[in-house]
Each structure stands twice: as structure tokens, then as C-alpha cells.
DRENZA-735985 format. One line per field, with one value per atom (N, C-alpha, C): atom name; y negated, z negated, x; residue number from 0. Coordinates in steps of 0.1 Angstrom, whole numbers, plus 5000, padded with zeros to 4 digits. Atoms other than C-alpha are relative to their C-alpha. Example, Ala and Ser with C-alpha at 12.3 -4.5 7.8 and 13.67 -1.06 7.14 Angstrom:
<recs>
site = c(N / CA / C / N / CA / C)
v = c(5012 / 5045 / 4988 / 5011 / 5011 / 4989)
w = c(5000 / 4922 / 5000 / 5000 / 4929 / 4992)
u = c(5009 / 5123 / 5009 / 4991 / 5137 / 4992)
pos = c(0 / 0 / 0 / 1 / 1 / 1)
</recs>
This chain:
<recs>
site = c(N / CA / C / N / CA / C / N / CA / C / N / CA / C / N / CA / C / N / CA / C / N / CA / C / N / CA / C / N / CA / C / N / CA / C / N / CA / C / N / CA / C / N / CA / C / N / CA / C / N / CA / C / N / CA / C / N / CA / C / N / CA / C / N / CA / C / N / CA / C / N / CA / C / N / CA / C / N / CA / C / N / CA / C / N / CA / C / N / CA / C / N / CA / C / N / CA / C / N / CA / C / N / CA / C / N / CA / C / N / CA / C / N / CA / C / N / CA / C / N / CA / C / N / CA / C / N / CA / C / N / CA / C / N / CA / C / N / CA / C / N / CA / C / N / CA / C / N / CA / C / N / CA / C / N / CA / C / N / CA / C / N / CA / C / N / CA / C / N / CA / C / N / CA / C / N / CA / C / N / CA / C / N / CA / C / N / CA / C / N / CA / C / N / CA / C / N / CA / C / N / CA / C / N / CA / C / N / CA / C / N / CA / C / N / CA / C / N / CA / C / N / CA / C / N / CA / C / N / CA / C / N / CA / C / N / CA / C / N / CA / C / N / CA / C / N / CA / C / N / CA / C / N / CA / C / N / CA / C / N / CA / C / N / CA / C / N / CA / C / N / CA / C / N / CA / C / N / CA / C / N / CA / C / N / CA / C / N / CA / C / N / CA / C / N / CA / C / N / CA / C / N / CA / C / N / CA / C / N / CA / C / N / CA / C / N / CA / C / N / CA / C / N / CA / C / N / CA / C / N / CA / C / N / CA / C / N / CA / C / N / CA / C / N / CA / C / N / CA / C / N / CA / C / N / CA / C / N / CA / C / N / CA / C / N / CA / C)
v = c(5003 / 5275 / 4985 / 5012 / 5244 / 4995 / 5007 / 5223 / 4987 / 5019 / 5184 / 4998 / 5009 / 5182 / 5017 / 4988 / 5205 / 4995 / 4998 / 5211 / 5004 / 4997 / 5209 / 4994 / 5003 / 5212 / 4991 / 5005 / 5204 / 4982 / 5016 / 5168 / 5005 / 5001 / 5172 / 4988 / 5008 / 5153 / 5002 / 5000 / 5144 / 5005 / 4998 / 5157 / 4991 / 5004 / 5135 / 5007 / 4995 / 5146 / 4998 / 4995 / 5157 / 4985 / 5009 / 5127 / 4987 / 5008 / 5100 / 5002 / 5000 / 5113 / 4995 / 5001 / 5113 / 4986 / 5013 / 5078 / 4993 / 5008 / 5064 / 5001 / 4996 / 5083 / 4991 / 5007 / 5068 / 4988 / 5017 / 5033 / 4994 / 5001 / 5033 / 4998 / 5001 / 5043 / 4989 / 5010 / 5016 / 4986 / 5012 / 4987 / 4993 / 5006 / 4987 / 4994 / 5005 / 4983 / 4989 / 5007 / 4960 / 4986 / 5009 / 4937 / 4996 / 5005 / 4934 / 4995 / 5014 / 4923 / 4987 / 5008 / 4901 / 4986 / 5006 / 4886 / 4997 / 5001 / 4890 / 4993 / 4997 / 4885 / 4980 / 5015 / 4845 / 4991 / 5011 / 4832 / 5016 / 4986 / 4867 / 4996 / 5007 / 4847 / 4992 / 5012 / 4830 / 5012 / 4992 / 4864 / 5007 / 4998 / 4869 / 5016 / 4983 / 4907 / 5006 / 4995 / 4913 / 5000 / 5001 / 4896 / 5008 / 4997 / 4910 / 5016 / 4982 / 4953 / 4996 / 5000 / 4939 / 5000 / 5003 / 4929 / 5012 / 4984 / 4962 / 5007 / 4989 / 4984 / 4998 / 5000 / 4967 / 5000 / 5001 / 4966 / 5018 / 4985 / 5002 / 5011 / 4995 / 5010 / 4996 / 4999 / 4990 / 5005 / 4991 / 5006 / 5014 / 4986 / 5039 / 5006 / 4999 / 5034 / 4999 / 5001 / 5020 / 5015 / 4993 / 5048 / 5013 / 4992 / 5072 / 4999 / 5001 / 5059 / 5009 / 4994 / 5080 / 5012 / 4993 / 5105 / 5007 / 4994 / 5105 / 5002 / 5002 / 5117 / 4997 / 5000 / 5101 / 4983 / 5017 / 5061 / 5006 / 5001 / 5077 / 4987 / 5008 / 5058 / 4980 / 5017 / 5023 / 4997 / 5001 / 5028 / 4997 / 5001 / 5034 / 4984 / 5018 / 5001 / 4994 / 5009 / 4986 / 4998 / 5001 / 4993 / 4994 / 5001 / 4988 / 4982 / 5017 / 4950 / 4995 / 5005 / 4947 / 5000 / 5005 / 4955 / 4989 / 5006 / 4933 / 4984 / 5016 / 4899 / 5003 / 5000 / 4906 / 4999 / 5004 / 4915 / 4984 / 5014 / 4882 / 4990 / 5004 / 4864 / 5002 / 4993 / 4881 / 4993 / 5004 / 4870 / 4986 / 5015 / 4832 / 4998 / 4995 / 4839 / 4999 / 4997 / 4852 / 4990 / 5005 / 4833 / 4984 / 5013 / 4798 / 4997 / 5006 / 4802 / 4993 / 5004 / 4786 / 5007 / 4993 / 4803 / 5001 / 4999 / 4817 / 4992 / 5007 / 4795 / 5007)
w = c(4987 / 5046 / 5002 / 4994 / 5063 / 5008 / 4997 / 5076 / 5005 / 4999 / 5092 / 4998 / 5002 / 5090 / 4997 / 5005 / 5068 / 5000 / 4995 / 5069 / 4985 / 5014 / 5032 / 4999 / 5005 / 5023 / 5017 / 4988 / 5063 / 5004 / 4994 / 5063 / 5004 / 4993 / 5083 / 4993 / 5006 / 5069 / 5000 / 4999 / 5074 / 4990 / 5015 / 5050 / 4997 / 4999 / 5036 / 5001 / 5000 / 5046 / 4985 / 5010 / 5014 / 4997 / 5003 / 5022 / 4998 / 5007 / 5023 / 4987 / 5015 / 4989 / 4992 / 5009 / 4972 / 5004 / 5002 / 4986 / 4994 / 5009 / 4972 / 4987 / 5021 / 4936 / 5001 / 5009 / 4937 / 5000 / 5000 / 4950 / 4986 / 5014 / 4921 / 4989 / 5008 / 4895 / 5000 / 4996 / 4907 / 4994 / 5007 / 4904 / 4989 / 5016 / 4870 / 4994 / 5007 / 4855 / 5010 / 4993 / 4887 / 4994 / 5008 / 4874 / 4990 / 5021 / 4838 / 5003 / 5002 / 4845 / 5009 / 4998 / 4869 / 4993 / 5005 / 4846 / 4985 / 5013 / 4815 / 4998 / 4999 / 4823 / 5001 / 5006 / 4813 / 5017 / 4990 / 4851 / 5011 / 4991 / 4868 / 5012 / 4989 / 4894 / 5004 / 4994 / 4904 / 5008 / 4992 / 4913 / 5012 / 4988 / 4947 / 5000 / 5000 / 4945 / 4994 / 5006 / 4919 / 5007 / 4992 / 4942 / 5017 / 4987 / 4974 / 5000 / 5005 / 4957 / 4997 / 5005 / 4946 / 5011 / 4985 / 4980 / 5007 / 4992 / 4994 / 4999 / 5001 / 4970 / 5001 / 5001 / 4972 / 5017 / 4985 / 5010 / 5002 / 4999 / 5009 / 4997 / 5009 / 4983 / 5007 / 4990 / 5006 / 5012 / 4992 / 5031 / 5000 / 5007 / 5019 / 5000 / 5007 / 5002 / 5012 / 4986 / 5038 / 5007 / 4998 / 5052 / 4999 / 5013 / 5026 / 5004 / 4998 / 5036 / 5014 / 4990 / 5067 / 4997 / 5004 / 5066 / 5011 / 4990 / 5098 / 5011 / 4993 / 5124 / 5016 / 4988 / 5152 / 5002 / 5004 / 5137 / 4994 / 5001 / 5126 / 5004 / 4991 / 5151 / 4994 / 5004 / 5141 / 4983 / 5012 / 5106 / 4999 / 5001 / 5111 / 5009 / 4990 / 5136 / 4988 / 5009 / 5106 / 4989 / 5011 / 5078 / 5007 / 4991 / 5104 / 4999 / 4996 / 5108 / 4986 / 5014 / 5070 / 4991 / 5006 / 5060 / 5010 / 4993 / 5089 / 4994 / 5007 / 5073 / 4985 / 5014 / 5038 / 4995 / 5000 / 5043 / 5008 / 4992 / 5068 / 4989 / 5009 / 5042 / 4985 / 5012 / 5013 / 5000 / 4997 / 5031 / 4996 / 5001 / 5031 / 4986 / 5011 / 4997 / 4994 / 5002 / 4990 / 4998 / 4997 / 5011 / 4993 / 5002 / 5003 / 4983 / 5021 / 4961 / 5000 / 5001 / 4943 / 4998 / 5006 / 4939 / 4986 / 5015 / 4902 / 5005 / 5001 / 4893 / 4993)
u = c(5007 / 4946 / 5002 / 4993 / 4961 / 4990 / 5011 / 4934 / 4995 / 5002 / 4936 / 4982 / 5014 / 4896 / 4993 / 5007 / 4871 / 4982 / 5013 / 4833 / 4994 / 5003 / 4819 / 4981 / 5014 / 4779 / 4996 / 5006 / 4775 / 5007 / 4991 / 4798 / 5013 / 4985 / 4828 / 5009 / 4987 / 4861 / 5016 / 4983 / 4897 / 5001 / 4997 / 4914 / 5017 / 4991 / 4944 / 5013 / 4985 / 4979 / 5009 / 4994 / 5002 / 5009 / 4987 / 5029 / 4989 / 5012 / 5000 / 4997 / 5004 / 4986 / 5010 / 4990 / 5020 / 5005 / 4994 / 5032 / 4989 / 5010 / 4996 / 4998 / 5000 / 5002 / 5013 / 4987 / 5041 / 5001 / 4999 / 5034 / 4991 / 5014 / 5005 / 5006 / 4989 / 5030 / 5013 / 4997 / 5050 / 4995 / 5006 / 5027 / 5001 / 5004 / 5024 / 5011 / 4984 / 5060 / 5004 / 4991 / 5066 / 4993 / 5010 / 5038 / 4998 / 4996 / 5047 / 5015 / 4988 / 5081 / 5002 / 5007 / 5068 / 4995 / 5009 / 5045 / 5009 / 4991 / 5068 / 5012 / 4985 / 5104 / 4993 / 5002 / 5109 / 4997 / 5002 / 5116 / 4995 / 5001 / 5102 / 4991 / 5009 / 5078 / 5013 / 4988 / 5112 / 5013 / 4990 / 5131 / 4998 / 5005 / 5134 / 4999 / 5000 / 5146 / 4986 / 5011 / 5121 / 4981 / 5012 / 5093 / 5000 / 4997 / 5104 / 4995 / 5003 / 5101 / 4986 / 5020 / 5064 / 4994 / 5006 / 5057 / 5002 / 5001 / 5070 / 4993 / 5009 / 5051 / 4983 / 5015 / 5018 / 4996 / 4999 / 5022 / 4997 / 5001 / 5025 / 4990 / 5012 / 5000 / 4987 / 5015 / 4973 / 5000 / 5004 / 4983 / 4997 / 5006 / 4979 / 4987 / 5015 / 4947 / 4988 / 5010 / 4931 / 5003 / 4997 / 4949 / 4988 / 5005 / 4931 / 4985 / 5015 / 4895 / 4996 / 4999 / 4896 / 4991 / 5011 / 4865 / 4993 / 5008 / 4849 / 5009 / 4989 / 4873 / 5000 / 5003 / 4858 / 5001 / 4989 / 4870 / 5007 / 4987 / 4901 / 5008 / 4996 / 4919 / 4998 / 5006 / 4901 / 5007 / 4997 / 4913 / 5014 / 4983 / 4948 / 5002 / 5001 / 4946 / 5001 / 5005 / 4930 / 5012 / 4989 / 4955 / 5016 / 4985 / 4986 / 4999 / 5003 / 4970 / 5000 / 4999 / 4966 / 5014 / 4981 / 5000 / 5008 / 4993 / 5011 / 5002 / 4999 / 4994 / 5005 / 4997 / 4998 / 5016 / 4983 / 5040 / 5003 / 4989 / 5044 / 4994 / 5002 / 5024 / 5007 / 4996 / 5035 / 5022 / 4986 / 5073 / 5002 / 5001 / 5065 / 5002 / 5005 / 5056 / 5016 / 4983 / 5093 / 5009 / 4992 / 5112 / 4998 / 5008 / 5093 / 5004 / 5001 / 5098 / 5016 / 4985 / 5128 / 5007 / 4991 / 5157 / 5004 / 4995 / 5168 / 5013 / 4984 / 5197 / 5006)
pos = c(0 / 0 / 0 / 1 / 1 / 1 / 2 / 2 / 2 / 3 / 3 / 3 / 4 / 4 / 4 / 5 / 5 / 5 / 6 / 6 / 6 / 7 / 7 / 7 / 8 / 8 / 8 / 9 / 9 / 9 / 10 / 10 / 10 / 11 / 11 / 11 / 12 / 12 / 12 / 13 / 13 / 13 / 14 / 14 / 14 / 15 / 15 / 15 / 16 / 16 / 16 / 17 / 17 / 17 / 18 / 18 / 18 / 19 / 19 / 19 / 20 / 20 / 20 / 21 / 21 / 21 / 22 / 22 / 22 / 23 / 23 / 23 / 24 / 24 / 24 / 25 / 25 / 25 / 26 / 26 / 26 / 27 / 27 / 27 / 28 / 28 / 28 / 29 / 29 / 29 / 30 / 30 / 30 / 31 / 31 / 31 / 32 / 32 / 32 / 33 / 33 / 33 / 34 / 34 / 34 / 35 / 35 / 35 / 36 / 36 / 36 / 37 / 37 / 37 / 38 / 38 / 38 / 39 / 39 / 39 / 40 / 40 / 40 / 41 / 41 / 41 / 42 / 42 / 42 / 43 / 43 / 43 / 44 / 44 / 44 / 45 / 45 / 45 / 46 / 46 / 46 / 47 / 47 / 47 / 48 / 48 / 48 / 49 / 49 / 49 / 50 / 50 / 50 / 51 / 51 / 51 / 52 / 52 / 52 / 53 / 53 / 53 / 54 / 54 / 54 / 55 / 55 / 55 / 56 / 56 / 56 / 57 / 57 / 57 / 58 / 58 / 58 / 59 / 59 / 59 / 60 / 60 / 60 / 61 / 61 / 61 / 62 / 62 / 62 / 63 / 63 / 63 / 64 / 64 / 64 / 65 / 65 / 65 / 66 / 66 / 66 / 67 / 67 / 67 / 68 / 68 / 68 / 69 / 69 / 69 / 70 / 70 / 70 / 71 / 71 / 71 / 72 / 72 / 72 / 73 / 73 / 73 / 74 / 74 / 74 / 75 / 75 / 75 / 76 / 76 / 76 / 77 / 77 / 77 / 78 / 78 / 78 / 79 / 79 / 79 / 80 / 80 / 80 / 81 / 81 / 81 / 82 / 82 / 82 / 83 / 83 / 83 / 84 / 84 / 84 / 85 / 85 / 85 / 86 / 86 / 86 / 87 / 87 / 87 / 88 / 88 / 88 / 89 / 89 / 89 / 90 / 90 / 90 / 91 / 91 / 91 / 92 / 92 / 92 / 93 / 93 / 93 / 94 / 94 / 94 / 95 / 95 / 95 / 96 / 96 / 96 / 97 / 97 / 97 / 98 / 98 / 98 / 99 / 99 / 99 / 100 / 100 / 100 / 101 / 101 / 101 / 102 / 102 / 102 / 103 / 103 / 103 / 104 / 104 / 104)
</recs>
């Protein structure tokens, strides 16, 4: 039984779509290994590639998760606004970020 919004103990609720849940489990899985070589790797806060895939998947992952908080389906709408504006600063910030470090020699 296929369902975008369910009615449980009298609270009504979105319910999250399949491809949302699974990009917020894979970007999650993600983080971790992206963040230890990151943090590990001798000049790893110096590689742009390396920093550039971290910035993607935590961009992703917050958006997701805002995404994810969606419950009442009557601010729907305000939420998805909301997460759309939070990945916006965080990637153009998150870019400066990037583009601004030194290059590995």
C-alpha cells in the first residue's frame, strides 16, 4: 500500500519517498571514509578533488536530512524552500572554500 501521507494514532504525516531515504543512508555512508582521509591523508585539507566530493556529499546529506523533516503536509512546501536555500549557501560557501585553498604541489 503506496501512500505519500499516512494517518497513525490520529497524526497525519508525509511519508518519506524511497529515493530520499536511500540518498540520506548513501550520502551518510559516505561521510565517514570521506572524513578520515580528509583528516588523515598528510596534505588531505590541501586536495582540491578530495575537498570538492566532501562538499558534494555533505551538501547532499543536508539536504536530504532537511528534506527528511517534512511531517506536516501543510509546510511541505516551506521545507523544501528551506533545504533548497541551505544547500545553496553551504555549496557557494563550501565552493570559496575549494576554490580559495592552496593547490597540492
Amino acid at each position: 500500500m503506496l501512500a505519500s501521507e499516512r494517518t497513525v494514532y490520529g497524526r497525519t504525516f508525509r511519508v518519506t519517498p524511497v529515493w530520499l531515504w536511500l540518498l540520506q543512508r548513501a550520502s551518510g555512508l559516505l561521510l565517514g571514509p570521506l572524513v578520515a582521509l580528509h583528516i588523515w591523508l598528510p596534505s588531505g585539507a590541501s586536495i582540491r578533488v578530495l575537498n570538492a566530493v566532501l562538499l558534494a556529499v555533505t551538501v547532499v546529506h543536508g539536504y536530504s536530512g532537511v528534506r527528511r523533516t517534512i511531517s506536516d503536509p501543510v509546510c511541505g512546501r516551506q521545507i523544501v524552500i528551506a533545504a533548497f536555500c541551505w544547500a545553496i549557501i553551504v555549496a557557494a560557501f563550501g565552493t570559496l572554500l575549494v576554490v580559495g585553498g592552496k593547490p597540492t604541489p
